[in-house]
N, C-alpha and C positions, 0 to 999 in steps of 0.2 A: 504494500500500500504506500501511495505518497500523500503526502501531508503536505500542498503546498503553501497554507494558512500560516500568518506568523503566528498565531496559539494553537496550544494543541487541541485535538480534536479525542472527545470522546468517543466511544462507539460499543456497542452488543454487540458480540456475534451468538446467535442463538442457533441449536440444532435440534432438532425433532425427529421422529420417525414414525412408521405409519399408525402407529395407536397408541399415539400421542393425547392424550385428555384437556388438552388447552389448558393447563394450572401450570405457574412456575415451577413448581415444584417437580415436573413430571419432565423435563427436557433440560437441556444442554444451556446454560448463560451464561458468558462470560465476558465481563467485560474490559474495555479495551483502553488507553491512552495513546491516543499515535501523537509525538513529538512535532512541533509547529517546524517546518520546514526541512522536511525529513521523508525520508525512503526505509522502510522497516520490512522485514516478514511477519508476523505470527504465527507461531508453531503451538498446535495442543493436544499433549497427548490423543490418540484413541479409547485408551483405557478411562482415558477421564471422563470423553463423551460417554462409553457406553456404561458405565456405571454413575452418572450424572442424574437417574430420577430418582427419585427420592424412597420408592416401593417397589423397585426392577431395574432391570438391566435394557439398556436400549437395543433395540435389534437393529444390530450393523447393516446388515441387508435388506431393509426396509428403511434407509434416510427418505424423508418427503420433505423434510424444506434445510436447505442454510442459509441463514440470515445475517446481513451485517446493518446496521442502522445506527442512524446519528441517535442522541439524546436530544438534541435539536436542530431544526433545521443548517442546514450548511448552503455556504455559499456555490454560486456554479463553478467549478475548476477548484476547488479546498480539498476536493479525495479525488484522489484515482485509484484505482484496484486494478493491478496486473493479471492476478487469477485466484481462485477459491478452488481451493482442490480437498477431499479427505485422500488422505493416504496409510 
């Protein structure tokens, strides 16, 4: 991700799978600080997602969304995202 904002930019990245119950509690959050005028990766564990609900283990093979989102609005050109990958 690039930060091209002189502050840094908050952000979620959230991960869910397909029976997922829409409650916090039940999926993947994590949140994020990208550095104001910066170029970063984030890396996060697998093990962390799939044991992230709170009553189960996520099913690796059933992902149905990854999300990345401001806390608030962002300027046009303040993130770029190169790519979003699980590995």
């Amino acid at each position: 991700m690039t930060n091209t904002s002189s502050r840094p930019l908050p952000l979620v990245l959230r991960i869910l799978d397909r029976t997922h119950d829409w409650t916090h509690e039940d999926r993947f959050n994590q949140r994020l600080i990208i550095p104001a005028a910066s170029r970063t990766s984030v890396r996060t564990a697998l093990a962390a997602v799939a044991s992230s609900p709170r009553e189960r283990r996520m099913d690796m093979t059933a992902i149905a969304d990854v999300m990345l989102f401001a806390w608030r609005p962002l300027d046009a050109g303040d993130l770029y995202v190169t790519r979003i990958s699980l590995e």
